[in-house]
N, C-alpha and C positions, 0 to 999 in steps of 0.2 A: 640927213646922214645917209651914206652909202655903205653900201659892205664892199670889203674888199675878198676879191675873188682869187682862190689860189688852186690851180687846180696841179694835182698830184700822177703826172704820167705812170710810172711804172705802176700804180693800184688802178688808174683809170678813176681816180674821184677827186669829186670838185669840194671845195667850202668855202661858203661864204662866212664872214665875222664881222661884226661891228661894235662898237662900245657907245651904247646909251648914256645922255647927258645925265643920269643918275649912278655912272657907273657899272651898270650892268654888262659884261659880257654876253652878245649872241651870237650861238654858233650854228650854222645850218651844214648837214653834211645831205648835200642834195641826190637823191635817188630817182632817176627818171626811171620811169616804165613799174615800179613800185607802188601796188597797191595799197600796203602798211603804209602808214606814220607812225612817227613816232615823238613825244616829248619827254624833257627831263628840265627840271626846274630845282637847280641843286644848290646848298649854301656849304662853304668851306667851315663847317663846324658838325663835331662827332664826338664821340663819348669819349676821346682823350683830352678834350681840350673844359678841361675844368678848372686853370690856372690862366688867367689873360689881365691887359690892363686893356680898358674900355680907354677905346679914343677920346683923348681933352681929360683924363683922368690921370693920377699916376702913382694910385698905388696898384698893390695886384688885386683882382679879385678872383677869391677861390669860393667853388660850388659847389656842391655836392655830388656824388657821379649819377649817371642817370639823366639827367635833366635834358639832353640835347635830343633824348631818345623820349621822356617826358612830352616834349614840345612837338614832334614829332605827330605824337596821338594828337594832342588840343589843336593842332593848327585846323584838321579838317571841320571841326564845329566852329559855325556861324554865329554873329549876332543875333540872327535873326530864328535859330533854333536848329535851322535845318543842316545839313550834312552835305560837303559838297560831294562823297560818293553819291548820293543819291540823282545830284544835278549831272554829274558825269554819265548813270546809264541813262538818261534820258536821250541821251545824242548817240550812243550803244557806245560810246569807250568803256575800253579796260583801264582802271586806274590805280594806283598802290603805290606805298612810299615806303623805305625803307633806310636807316641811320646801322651808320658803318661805324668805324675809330675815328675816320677823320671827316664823313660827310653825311649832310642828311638830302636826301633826295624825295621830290614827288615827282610822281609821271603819270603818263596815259597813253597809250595807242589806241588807234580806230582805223577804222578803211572810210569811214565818212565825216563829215562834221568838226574835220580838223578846228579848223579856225575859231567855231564855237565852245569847243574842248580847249581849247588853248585858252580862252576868255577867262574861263571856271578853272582855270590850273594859275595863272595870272593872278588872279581877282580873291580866290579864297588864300593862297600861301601868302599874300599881302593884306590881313583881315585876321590879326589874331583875337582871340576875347577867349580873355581869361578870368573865371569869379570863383569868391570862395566855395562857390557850392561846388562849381563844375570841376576843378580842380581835385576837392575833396573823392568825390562819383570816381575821377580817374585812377585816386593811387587803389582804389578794390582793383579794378583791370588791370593794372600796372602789376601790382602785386603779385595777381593769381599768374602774370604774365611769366615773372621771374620765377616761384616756385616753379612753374613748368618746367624752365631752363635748369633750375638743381635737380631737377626730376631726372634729367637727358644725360645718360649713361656721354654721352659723345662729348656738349657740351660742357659737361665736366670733366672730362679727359683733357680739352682743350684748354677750359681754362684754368685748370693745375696746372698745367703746361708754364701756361706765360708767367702765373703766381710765383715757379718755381724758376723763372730765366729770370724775370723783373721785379725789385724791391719795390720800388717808389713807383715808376712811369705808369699812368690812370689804364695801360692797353692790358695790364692784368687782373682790373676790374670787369664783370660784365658789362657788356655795351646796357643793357637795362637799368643797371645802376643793383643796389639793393634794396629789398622790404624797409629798413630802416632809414636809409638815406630818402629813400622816397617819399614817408611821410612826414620830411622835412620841407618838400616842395610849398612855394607860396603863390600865388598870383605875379605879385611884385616882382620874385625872384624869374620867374617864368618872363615877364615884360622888360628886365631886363638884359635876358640873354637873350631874347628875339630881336629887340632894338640893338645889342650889338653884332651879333654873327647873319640876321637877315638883310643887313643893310645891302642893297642894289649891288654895290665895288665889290661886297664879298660874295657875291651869287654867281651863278651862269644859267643860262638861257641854251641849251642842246637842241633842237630837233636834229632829225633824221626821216628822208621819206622823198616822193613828189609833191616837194611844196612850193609855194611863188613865191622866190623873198623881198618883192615887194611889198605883198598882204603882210606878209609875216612881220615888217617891219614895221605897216601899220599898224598892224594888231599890238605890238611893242610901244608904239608913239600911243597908241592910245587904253593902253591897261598896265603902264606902267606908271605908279603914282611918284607924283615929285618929292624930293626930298631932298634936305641939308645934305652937300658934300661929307665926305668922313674918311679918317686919316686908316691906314692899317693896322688890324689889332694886334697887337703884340702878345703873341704865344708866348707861355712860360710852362717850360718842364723841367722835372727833378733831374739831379745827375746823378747817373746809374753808372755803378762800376762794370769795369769790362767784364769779369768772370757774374756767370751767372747766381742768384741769389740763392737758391736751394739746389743739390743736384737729384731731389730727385721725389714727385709727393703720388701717394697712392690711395685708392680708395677704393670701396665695395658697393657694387649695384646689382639687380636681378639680372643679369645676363648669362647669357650659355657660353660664353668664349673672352677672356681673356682681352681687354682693349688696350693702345699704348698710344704716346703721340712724345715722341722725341725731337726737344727742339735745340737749334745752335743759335744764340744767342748773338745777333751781325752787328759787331760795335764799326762799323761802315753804315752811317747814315749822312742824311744833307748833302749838301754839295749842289752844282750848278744841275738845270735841267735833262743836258744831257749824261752828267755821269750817274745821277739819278737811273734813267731809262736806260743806259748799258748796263748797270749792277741788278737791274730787274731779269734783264733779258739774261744778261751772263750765268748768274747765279739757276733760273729756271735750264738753261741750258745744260749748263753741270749737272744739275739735278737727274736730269733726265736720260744725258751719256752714263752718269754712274749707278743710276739707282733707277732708270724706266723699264717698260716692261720689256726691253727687247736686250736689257742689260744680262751681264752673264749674274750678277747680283740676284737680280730677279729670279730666273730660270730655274737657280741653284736652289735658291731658297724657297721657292713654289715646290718645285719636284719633290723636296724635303720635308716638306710640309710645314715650314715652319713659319709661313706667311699663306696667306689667301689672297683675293682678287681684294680685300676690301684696301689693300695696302696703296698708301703712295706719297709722295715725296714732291713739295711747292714749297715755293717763298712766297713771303708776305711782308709787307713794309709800309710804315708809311715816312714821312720826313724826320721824324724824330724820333725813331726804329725802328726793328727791323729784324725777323729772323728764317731761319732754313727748317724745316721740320718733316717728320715719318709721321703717318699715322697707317693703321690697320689694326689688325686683332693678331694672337698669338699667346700659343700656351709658353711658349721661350720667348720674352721679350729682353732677358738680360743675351739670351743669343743674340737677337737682330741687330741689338745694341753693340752686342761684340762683331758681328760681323759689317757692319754700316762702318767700324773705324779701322776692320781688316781692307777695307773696301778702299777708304779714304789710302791708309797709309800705304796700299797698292800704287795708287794712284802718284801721291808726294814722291815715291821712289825710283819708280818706271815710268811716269808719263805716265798722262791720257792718250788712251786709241788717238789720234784724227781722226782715222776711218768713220769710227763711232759717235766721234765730237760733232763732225761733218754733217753726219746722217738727225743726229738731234735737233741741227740747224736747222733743216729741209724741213723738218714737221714740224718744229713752231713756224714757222713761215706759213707752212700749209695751214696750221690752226688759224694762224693771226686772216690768211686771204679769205677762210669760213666766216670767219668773225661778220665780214665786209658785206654778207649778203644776209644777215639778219638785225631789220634795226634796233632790235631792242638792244640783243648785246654787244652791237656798235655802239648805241647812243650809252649804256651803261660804263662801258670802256671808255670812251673816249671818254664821259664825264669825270669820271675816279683819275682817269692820267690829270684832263685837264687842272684838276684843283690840287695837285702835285708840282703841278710847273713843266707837265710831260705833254710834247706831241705825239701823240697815241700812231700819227701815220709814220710815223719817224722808224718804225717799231722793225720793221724789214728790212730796212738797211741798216741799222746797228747790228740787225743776226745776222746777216751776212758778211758785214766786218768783224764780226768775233775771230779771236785765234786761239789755239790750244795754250799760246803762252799765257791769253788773257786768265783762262781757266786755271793754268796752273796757279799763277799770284792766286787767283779765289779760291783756290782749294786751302792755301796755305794760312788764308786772312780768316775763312770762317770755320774750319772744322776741326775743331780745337777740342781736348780735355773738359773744360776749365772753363768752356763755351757752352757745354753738353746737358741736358737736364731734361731728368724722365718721368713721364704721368702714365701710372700705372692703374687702371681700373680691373679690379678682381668680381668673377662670382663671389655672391657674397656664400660664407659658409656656415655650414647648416647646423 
């Protein structure tokens, strides 16, 4: 097998791809003159995906939440007792894994010993061992993991957030799962959601760096274990009504200042690859003409005092939803609220600036060509588009196609009443 090589003029970068007879995607985004490498070793499964039929099966299986992020921890223990961090700093990689909504990912960078880091990233994420004891050992860590997270003035602002957009869909659970869900986990259940979502066809294989993708492919012909074909898993999510589920939940933690995180609830999901990657880019776009720091929003509401620097305004999405959101502090958060949809229905009535639309363009572009020259959060991007159905390089020439008209349909499709729902974290009082 050969890769095929596509190289991308206007960024100046090359990538090699090839699909191993196991299914596996590998993507080399090749860096000459670069010291870094970098690896990612990612499977298309994350803490929303608790509803699937396992392939040659056909009813649904439902799990409990938690579990992808579960699997997560257990993958780096060995058979054999030992820890594959530990084999990693032997070679001096940095190594760490980390499970999203929709992905779980391992990786490592180094400046030396690529290819035998790559071995130990290969060889343990394909080596699961799961036993009642060790299992058991996990859910104390897991546990004390999650209280952390209800601890986290922030993380709870957040995830009231989604609680109060989304009824049913698993993104308004923690990615950790619960205390209670968790020690429902089993071995069995554990082996088999690894045997369906680590299957080879549902993985990708990222680097990033000066690498040979020759070696690299050896290295793939020879640590990548054979296995039965397998068909695609078939996701299953709840359906959620367009207007959001609560408008609005509040709670109390030890803090000095007033926290909030307003989200719009985007019934604009799925669709082909690229209207995927325009509604990312569009919507960040908009965002950022209406509500960035150089907006008259901003300036107004700064000088006012009615927002601080911690404020800011991204989208987030994965294929099965999707929303627009504020976050910062403020002692007027029923202001910002009122003024974020003085702001919108400015907009719906007068048009957006160009001028301003234009100038938003310019600096995600300039973000996106930073991105380019650091491989981690190349190889981290391009992995999260990849298992979306998105080319991450695509990403500049869709900002540059934007129009104001594109923006205005987006203003009118997501910043709605009836879309709108607010997490309000208070000092607690005394």
């Amino acid at each position: 097998m050969e890769f095929t090589r596509k190289h991308y003029d206007s960024l100046n970068e090359t990538i090699y791809s090839a699909t191993h007879e196991s299914g596996l995607k590998v993507i080399l985004i090749k860096k000459e003159g670069f010291k870094k490498n970098y690896a990612t070793f990612s499977t298309k499964y994350g803490s929303i995906n608790t509803q699937f039929v396992v392939p040659g099966e056909n009813e649904v299986t439902c799990v409990t939440p938690g579990i992808a992020h579960f699997l997560e921890h257990k993958v780096f223990e060995q058979p054999d007792g030992s820890n594959a961090f530990n084999d990693f700093s032997k070679y001096g990689a940095n190594a760490n894994a980390f499970t999203s909504f929709g992905v779980t990912n391992y990786l490592f960078s180094c400046t030396d010993y690529f290819f035998e880091n790559l071995e130990i990233l290969l060889n343990f994420v394909q080596t699961p061992y799961f036993t009642e004891e060790n299992v058991e050992k996990e859910k104390g860590i897991i546990a004390q993991e999650i209280k952390m997270y209800k601890d986290d003035p922030e993380q709870t602002c957040m995830y009231n957030c989604l609680e109060a957009m989304y009824e049913k869909h698993p993104v308004r659970i923690n990615i950790a799962g619960d205390v209670e869900d968790i020690m429902k986990t089993t071995p069995e259940l554990l082996y088999k959601c690894y045997k369906t979502f680590y299957h080879p066809s549902n993985m990708a294989l990222i680097c990033v760096g000066n690498i040979d993708e020759d070696k690299l492919w050896e290295c793939v012909e020879k640590n990548i274990k054979p296995v039965p074909s397998q068909e695609k898993i078939t996701q299953v999510f709840p359906t959620e009504g367009k207007n959001v589920y609560k408008s609005r939940i509040e709670a109390e933690f030890d803090i000095p200042t007033p926290m909030f995180m307003i989200g719009f609830k985007d019934n604009a999901t799925g669709g082909c690859s690229d209207e995927i990657l325009k509604r990312e880019v569009l919507t960040t776009c908009l965002l950022r003409t209406l509500f960035g720091r150089s907006s008259s929003f901003y300036e107004k509401l700064y000088e006012e005092g009615i927002i601080n620097k911690t404020f800011s305004a991204f989208y987030e999405y994965e294929e099965s939803c999707g929303y627009a959101a504020f976050f910062g502090e403020s002692e007027k958060i029923d202001e910002v609220k009122g003024r974020i949809f003085e702001t919108v229905k400015a907009a719906k009535d007068y048009g957006i600036d160009k001028e301003s639309f234009e100038r938003a363009k310019k600096v995600l572009c300039g973000q996106f060509m930073a991105i380019l020259d650091k491989v981690e959060s190349l190889g981290n991007e391009y992995m999260m588009a990849y298992h979306k159905g998105v080319n991450l390089f695509e990403y500049a020439d869709v900002c540059k196609a934007l129009t104001v008209e594109d923006a205005q349909k987006r203003i009118d499709e997501l910043f709605n009443e009836s879309q709108c729902a607010v997490s309000a974290v208070f000092p607690k009082k005394e």
